[in-house]
C-alpha positions in Angstrom: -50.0 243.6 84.6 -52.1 245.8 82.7 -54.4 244.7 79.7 -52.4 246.4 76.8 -49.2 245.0 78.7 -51.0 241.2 78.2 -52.4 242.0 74.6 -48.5 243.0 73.6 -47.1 239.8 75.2 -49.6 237.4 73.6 -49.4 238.8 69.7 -45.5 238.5 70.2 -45.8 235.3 71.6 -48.1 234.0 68.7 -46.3 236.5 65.5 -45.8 233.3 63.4 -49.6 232.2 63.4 -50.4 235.7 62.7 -47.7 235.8 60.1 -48.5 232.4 58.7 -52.3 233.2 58.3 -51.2 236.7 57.0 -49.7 235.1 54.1 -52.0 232.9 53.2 -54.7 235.4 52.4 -51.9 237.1 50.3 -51.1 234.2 48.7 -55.0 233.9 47.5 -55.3 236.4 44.7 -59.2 237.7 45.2 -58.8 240.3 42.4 -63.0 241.2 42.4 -62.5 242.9 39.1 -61.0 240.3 37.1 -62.7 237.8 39.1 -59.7 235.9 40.1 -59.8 233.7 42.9 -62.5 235.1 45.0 -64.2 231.3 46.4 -60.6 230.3 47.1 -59.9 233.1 49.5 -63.4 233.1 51.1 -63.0 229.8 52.0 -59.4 230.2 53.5 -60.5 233.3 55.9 -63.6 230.9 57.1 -61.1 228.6 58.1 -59.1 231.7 59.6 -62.1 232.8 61.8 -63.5 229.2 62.8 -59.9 229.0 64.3 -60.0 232.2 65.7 -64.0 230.5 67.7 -66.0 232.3 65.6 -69.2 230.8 64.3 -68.0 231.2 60.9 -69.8 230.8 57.3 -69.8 231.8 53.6 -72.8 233.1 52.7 -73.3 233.7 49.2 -75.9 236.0 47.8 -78.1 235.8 44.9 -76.1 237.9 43.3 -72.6 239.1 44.0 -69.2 237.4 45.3 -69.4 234.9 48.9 -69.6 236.8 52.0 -67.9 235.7 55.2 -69.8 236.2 58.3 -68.8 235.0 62.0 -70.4 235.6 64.8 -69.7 235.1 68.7 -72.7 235.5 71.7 -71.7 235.9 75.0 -75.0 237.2 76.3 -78.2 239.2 75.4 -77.5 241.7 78.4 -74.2 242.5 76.5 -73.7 245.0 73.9 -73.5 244.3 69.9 -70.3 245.1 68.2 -70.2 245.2 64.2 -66.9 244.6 62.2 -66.8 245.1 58.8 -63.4 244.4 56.2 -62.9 242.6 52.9 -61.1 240.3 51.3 -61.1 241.5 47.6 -57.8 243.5 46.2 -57.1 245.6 43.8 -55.6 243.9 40.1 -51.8 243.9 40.4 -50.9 245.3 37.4 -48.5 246.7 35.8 -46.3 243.0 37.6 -43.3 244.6 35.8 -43.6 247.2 38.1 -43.0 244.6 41.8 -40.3 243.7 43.4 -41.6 240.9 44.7 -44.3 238.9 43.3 -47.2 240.5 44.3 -49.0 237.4 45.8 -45.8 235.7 47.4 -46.8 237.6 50.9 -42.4 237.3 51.3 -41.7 238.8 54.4 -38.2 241.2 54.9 -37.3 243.7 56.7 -40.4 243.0 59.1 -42.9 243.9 55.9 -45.2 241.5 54.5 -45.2 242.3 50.9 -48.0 241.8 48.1 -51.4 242.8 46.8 -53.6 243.2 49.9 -51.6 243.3 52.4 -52.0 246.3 53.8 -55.6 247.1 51.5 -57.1 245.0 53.4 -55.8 241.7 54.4 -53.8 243.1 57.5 -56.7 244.6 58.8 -58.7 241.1 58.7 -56.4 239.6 60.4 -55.9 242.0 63.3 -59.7 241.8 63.5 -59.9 237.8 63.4 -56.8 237.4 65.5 -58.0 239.9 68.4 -61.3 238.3 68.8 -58.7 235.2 69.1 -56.4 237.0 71.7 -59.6 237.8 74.1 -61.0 233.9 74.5 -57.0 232.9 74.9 -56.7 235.0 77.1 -60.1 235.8 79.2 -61.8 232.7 78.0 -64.8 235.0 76.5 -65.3 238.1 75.1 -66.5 241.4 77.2 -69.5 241.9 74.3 -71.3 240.2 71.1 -69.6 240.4 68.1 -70.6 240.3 64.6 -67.9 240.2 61.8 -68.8 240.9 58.4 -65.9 240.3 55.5 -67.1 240.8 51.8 -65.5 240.2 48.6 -66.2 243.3 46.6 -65.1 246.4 48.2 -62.6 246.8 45.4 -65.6 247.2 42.9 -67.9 249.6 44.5 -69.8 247.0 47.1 -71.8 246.5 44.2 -74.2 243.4 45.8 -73.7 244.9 49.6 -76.8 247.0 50.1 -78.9 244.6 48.9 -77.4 241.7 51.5 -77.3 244.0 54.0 -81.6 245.1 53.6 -81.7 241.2 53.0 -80.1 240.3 56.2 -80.9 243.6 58.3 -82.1 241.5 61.6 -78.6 239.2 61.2 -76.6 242.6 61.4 -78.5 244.3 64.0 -76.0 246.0 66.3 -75.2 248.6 68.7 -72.7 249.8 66.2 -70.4 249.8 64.1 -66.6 249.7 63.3 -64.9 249.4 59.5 -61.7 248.4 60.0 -60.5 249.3 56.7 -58.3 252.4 57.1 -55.1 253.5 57.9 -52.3 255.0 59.9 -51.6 258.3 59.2 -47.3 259.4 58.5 -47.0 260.0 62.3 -48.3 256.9 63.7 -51.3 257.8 65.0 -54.1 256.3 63.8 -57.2 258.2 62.1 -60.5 257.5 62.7 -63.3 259.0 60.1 -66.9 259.6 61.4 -67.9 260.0 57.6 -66.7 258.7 54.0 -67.1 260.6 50.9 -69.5 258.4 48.1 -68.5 257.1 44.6 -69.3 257.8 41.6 -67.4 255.5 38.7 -68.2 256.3 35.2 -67.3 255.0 32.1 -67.2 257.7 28.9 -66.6 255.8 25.3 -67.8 257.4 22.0 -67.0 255.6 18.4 -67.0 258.1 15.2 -66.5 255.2 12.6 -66.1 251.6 12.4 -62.5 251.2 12.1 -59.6 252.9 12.7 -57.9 254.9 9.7 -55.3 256.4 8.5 -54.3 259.9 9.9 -54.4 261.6 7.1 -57.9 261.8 6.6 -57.7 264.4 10.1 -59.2 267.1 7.9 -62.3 265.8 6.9 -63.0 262.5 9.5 -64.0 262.5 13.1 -61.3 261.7 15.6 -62.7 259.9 18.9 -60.4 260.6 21.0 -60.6 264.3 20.5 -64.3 263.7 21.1 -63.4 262.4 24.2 -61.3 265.3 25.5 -64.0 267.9 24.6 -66.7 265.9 26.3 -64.2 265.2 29.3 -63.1 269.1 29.5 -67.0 269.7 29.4 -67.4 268.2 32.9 -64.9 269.9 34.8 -62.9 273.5 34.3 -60.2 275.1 37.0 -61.3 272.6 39.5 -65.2 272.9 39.6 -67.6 270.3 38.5 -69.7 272.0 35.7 -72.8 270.0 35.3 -75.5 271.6 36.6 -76.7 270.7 40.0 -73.6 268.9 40.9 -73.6 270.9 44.3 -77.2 271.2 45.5 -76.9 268.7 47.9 -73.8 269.6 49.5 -74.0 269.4 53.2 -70.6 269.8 53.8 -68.6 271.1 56.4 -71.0 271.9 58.8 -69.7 274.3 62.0 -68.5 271.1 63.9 -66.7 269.8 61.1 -64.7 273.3 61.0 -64.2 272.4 64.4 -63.0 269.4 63.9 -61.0 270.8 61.2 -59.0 273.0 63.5 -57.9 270.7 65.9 -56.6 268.5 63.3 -52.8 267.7 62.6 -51.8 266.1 59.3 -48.4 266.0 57.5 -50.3 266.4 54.3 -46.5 267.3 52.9 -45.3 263.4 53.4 -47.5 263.0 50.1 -45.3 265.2 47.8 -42.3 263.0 49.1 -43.7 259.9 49.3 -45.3 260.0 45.7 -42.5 262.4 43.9 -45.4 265.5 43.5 -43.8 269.0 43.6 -46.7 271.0 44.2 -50.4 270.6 44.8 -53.3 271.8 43.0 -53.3 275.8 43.2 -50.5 275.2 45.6 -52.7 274.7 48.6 -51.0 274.0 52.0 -52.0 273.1 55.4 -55.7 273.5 56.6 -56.6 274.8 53.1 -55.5 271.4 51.4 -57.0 269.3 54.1 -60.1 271.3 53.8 -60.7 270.6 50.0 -59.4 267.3 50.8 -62.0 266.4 53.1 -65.0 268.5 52.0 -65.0 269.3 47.9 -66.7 266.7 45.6 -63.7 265.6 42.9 -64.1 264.7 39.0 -60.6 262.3 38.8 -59.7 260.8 35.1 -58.6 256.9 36.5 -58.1 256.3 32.9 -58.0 257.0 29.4 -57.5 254.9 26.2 -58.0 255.5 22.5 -55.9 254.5 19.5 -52.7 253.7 19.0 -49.8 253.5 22.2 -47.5 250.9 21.7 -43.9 251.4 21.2 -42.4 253.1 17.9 -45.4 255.3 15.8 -48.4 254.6 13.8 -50.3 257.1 12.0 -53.7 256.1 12.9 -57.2 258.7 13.6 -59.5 256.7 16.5 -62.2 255.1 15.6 -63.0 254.7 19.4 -62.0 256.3 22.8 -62.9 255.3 25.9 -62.5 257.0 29.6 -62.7 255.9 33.0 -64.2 258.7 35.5 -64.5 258.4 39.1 -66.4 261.1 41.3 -65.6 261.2 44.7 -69.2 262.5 46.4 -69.7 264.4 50.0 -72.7 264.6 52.3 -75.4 264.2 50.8 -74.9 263.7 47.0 -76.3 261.3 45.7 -74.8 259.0 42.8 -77.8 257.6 41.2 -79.3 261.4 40.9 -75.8 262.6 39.9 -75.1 260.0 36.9 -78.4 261.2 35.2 -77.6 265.1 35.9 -74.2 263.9 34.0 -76.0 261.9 31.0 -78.2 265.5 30.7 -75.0 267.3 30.6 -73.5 265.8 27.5 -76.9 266.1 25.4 -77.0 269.1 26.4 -73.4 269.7 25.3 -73.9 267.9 22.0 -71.9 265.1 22.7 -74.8 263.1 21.8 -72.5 260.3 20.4 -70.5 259.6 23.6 -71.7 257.0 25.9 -71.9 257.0 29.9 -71.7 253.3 31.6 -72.4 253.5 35.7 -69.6 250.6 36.5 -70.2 251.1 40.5 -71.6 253.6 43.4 -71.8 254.5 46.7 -73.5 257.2 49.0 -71.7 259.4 51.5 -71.6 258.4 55.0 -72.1 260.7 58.7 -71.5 259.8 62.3 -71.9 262.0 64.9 -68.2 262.6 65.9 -69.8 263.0 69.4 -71.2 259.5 69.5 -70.3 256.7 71.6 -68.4 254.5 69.0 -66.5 257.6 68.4 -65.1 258.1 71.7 -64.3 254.6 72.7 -62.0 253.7 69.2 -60.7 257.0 70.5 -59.5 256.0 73.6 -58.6 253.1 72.8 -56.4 254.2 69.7 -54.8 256.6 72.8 -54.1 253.3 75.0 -52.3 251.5 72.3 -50.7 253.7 70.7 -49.5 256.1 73.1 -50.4 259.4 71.0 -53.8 261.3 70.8 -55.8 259.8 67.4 -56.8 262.4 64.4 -60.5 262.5 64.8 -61.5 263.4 61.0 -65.1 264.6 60.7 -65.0 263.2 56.7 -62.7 260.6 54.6 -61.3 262.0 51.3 -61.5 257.7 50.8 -64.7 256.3 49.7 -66.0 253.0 51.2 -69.6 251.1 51.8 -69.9 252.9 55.5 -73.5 254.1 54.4 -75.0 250.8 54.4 -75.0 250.7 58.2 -75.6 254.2 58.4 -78.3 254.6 56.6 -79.6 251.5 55.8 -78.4 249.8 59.2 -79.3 253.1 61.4 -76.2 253.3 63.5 -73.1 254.6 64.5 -70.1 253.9 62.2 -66.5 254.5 62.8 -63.6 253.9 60.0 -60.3 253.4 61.4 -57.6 250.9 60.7 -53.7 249.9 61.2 -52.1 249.9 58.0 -49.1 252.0 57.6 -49.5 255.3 55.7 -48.6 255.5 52.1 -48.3 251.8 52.1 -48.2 251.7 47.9 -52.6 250.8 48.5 -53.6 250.0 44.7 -50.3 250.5 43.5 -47.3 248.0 43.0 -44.8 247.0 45.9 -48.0 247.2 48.3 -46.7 246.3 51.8 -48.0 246.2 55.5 -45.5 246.0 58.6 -45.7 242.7 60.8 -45.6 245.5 63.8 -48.2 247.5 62.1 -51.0 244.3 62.5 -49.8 243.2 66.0 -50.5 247.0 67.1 -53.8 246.2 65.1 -55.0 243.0 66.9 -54.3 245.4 70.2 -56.4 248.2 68.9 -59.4 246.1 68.2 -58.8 244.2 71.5 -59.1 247.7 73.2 -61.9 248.7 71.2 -63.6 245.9 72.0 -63.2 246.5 75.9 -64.1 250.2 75.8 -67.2 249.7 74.0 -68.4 246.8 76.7 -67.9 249.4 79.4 
């Protein structure tokens, strides 16, 4: 019988303690922004992957939410394989908007429903539950194994580069594999040998101390439309207008182009999927995968000033706040950028509208030639029958630059989630199949890296 043949046997012979364990993470909120039961759920996915035989702990930093770290050695001749997820979500709000109650993890229609499932709880437990499947089923596994599971993804990885320069000799690998991606409409899976960075900005200005009434528009300052000046300031027809926003654009090199060509992605699924008639400049094809992969991108997350409730009030702002995150490429860098913005609205005259950095993280490159590359590659091929999209850059941001660049090696983000799996939004969902595929994808990574 061959391997995949076994791997497909055992995860259908063991779909209730997948299931079960599944659940249970969904069931702990770990909403990182609101700080809402982060320890509990920490503590339940040690339990998970102590099961599972790995050396298992919770470490928690000086600073930051617990991280859980297992580890298994089979051998110093063997090779070192990294695994990084996390166990944070995304808040659930607006409920009204669920089905089901977003951390019930019910199960119908073989969908596990709620917060996390598929962003990122599905992918822990393919990871946890394959290194599980190879000791049930080989009694050890073919190389070392080092998982790494944080809880604040969802916020920027804010404490992660510091744990990771803290704990560089504990993390030492031969490289590295963030299984925190997804599937893309067809099937296949998509593997990313680069992420874009993060920059997320707050913008609030006050113009008085109180709100008043609306009929003093004439002659007193309105905040919010402060706001929208500064805002429309920063970016015009689709270009980032502070100055030196794009000097340190690496991006796309020749071998991303080539990449680029080969690549086949049903970017039209999004239109149906999310009710969007056209895109932006009514791009299609290569040319919207292009600027989806490869432009830098100033995105309004949120906006809030005065009065929106039901029914009218005349009011004029007193306050307007604005929530502004920057999606970065190769090799921008956030810290630089956030003071290039800051200069930007003095220079303006928006001197009474204030920038607060709420998180950040730096672009990320692996050589899509590397050897990490090609064995998620062929094993993506063995399990899931289909040739995998090889992207040369994520339009997604993640922490893949801490083992990049602080780590020094090879990084690969893949995943098994479904596509367009509601991922921060309500009625999030991952497919029972989706996760037993998953458990076999890491299995067969696992194996083709050994080799």
């Amino acid at each position: 019988m061959l391997v995949i043949d076994k791997l497909r046997e055992y995860v259908k012979e063991n779909r209730d303690d997948i299931v079960s364990d599944l659940r249970s993470l969904i069931k702990h909120p770990s909403v990182s922004a609101q700080g809402i039961g982060i320890d509990e759920c920490a503590g339940v996915l040690n339990g998970i992957m102590r099961d599972a035989g790995l050396e298992s702990r919770i470490i928690r930093p000086k600073e930051g939410n617990p991280i859980v770290y297992g580890e298994v050695n089979v051998g110093s001749d063997k090779k070192t394989l990294l695994f990084y997820g996390h166990y944070d979500v995304q808040p659930a709000e607006p409920l009204d908007a669920w089905r089901y109650n977003p951390f019930s993890g019910i199960v119908t229609d073989d969908k596990v429903h709620g917060r996390g499932a598929a962003d990122s709880k599905g992918n822990v437990i393919a990871v946890v539950k394959a290194i599980k499947a190879m000791f049930d089923l080989n009694g050890t596994l073919p190389l070392n194994v080092k998982v790494l599971i944080e809880g604040e993804e969802e916020i920027s990885s804010v404490h992660l580069p510091a744990f990771v320069k803290e704990h560089a000799d504990m993390l030492k690998a031969d490289a590295c594999v963030c299984f925190d991606g997804s599937l893309n409409p067809s099937g296949t899976p998509n593997i990313y040998a680069g992420l874009k960075g993060l920059l997320y900005v707050e913008f609030r200005t006050r113009t008085a101390s109180v709100d008043m009434h609306s009929s003093l528009a004439p002659i007193a300052p309105n905040a919010a439309w402060t706001l929208i000046k500064a805002l429309n300031s920063v970016k015009k027809d689709g270009r980032i207008m502070v100055d030196g926003w794009y000097d340190d654009v690496r991006v796309p090199s020749k071998d991303d182009l080539v990449l680029l060509d080969r690549l086949e992605y049903d970017l039209e699924s999004i239109k149906k999927d999310y009710g969007v008639r056209e895109f932006i400049g009514k791009v299609k094809g290569k040319a919207a995968l292009k600027k989806l992969l490869f432009e830098p991108t100033c995105n309004i997350a949120g906006i809030y000033s005065g009065y929106v409730s039901s029914g009218s009030k005349t009011v004029l702002p007193s306050e307007a706040m604005a929530k502004v995150d920057f999606r970065l490429v190769y090799d921008q860098r956030p810290d630089e950028l956030f003071k290039r913005l800051q200069d930007h609205l003095s220079k303006m005259g928006f001197i009474d509208v204030e920038l607060t950095m709420l998180g950040s993280l730096e672009p990320s490159k692996t050589d899509p030639n590397s050897r990490i590359v090609r064995a998620v590659a062929s094993a993506a091929s063995s399990v899931y029958n289909r040739e995998p999209s090889i992207f040369p850059n994520s339009w997604a941001s993640g922490p893949d630059y801490v083992f990049t660049k602080l780590l020094k090696m090879n990084s690969v983000w893949t995943g098994c989630s479904p596509a367009h799996a509601n991922i921060h939004a309500p009625n999030e969902f991952t497919s029972i199949r989706n996760v037993m595929d998953g458990i076999c994808y890491i299995s067969s990574i696992m194996q083709e890296f050994s080799k």
